[in-house]
C-alpha positions, -999 to 999 in steps of 0.1 A, spaced: -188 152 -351 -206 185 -341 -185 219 -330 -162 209 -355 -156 247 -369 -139 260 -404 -119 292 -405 -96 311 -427 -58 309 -422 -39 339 -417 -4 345 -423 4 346 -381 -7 312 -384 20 299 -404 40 279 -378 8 260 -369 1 255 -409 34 239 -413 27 214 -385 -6 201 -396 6 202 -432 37 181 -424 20 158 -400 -11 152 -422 13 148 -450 34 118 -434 6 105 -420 -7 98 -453 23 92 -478 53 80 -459 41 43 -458 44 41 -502 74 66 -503 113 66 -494 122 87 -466 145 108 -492 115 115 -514 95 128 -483 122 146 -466 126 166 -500 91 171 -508 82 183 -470 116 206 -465 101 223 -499 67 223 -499 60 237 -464 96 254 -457 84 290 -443 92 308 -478 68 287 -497 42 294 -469 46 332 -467 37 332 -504 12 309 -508 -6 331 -477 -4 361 -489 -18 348 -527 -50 368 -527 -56 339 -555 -51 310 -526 -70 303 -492 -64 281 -466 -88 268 -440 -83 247 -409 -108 223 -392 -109 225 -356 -120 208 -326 -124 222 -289 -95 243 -305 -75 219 -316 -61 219 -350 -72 186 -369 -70 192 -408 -71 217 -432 -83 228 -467 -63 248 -496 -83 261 -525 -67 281 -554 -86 303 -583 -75 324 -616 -39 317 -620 -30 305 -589 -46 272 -599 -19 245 -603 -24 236 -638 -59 245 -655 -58 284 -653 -91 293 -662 -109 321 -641 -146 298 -636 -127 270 -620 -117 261 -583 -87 241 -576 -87 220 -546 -50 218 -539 -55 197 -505 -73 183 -481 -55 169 -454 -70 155 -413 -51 138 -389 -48 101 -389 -68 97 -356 -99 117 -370 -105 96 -405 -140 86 -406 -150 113 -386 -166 133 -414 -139 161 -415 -128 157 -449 -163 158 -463 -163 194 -435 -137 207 -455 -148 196 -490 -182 213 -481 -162 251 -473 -145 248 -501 -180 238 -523 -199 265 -505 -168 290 -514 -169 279 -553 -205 284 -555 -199 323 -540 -176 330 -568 -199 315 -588 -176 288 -607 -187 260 -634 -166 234 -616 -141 225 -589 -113 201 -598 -84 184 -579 -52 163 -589 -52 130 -561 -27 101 -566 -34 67 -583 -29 48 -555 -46 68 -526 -77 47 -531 -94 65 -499 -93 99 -512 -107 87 -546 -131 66 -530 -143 100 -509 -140 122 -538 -161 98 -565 -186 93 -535 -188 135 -539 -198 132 -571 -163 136 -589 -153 122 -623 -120 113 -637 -111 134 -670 -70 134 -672 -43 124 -653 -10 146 -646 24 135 -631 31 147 -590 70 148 -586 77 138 -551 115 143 -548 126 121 -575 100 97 -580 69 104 -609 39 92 -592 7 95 -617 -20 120 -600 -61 111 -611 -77 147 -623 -110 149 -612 -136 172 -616 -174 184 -608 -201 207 -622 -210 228 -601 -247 235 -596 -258 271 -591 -288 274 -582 -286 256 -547 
C-alpha cells in the first residue's frame, strides 16, 4: 500500500496510543483468551499511567503507521535497560507490532518491522530480538519469513494464565 507513512509517537498522543493498542490487542488475542484475562491485561497494560511512562522512556519509542491520516498500527522498540528481559546495550527489543484487523496482508507489519530495522541499524546494534506467543502462528510465520530464529522461549502472564512466548532473534547486518 503506498502513502502509508511511519512517525514517532509523542506523549500528546497518548489517548490515540491507547486506542490502537487496545483495539489491535483484542483484535488479535481475545478469540484464545477469557474475557477476565483480557480485561486485566488491557486495564494494565495501556491504563494512562503505564503510557505516560513508557513515553517519556528516552530508552523506548513508539511509532504509528498511518494512512490518509488514519491510525492503522503501530511499533514499540525498547534499548539498554528498558528492554523487557535481555538488558544488553547492542540489542533492540521489539516489544510490539500491532495493525488493525482490516489491514492484515497489506504489508504494514513488514512497514513497521522495516522502521524499527532501519532504527537498530542507526544505533548500530548486533541484533534485534522479540518475545511472540506459541500459538500466534501468523506473527511467527511473518517474523521467520524476516529472517528470525528461535533461541529461548519465556513465559507472558496474561492476567492469570502462563502462555509460553517463542524468543526470536536476528543478526543484524551493518554494512547495508
Amino acid at each position: 500500500m503506498e502513502n502509508i507513512i511511519t512517525r514517532k509517537i509523542t506523549i500528546k498522543e497518548i489517548n490515540q496510543l491507547k486506542e490502537i493498542g487496545i483495539q489491535t490487542f483484542t483484535e488479535t488475542f481475545s478469540s484464545q483468551n477469557t474475557k477476565a484475562n483480557l480485561k486485566e491485561y488491557l486495564d494494565n497494560g495501556f491504563s494512562n499511567e503505564k503510557l505516560k511512562i513508557e513515553l517519556a522512556n528516552k530508552n523506548s519509542q513508539f511509532y504509528f503507521a498511518e494512512l490518509e491520516n488514519k491510525t492503522i498500527g503501530y511499533l514499540k522498540i525498547n534499548f539498554g535497560h528498558s528492554q523487557t528481559e535481555i538488558k544488553a546495550e547492542n540489542t533492540l527489543e521489539i516489544e510490539r507490532i500491532y495493525v488493525l484487523k482490516e489491514f492484515h496482508g497489506k504489508k504494514i507489519g513488514q512497514i513497521l518491522y522495516e522502521k524499527a530495522i532501519e532504527i537498530a541499524k542507526q544505533k548500530m546494534v548486533n541484533y534485534i530480538w522479540l518475545g511472540v506467543w506459541e500459538k500466534n502462528l501468523r506473527a511467527i510465520s511473518f517474523y521467520k519469513k524476516n529472517g528470525f530464529v528461535e533461541f529461548d522461549k519465556h513465559i507472558f502472564k496474561l492476567g492469570n494464565e502462563e502462555q509460553t512466548d517463542l524468543m526470536m532473534k536476528l543478526k543484524i547486518n551493518k554494512a547495508n
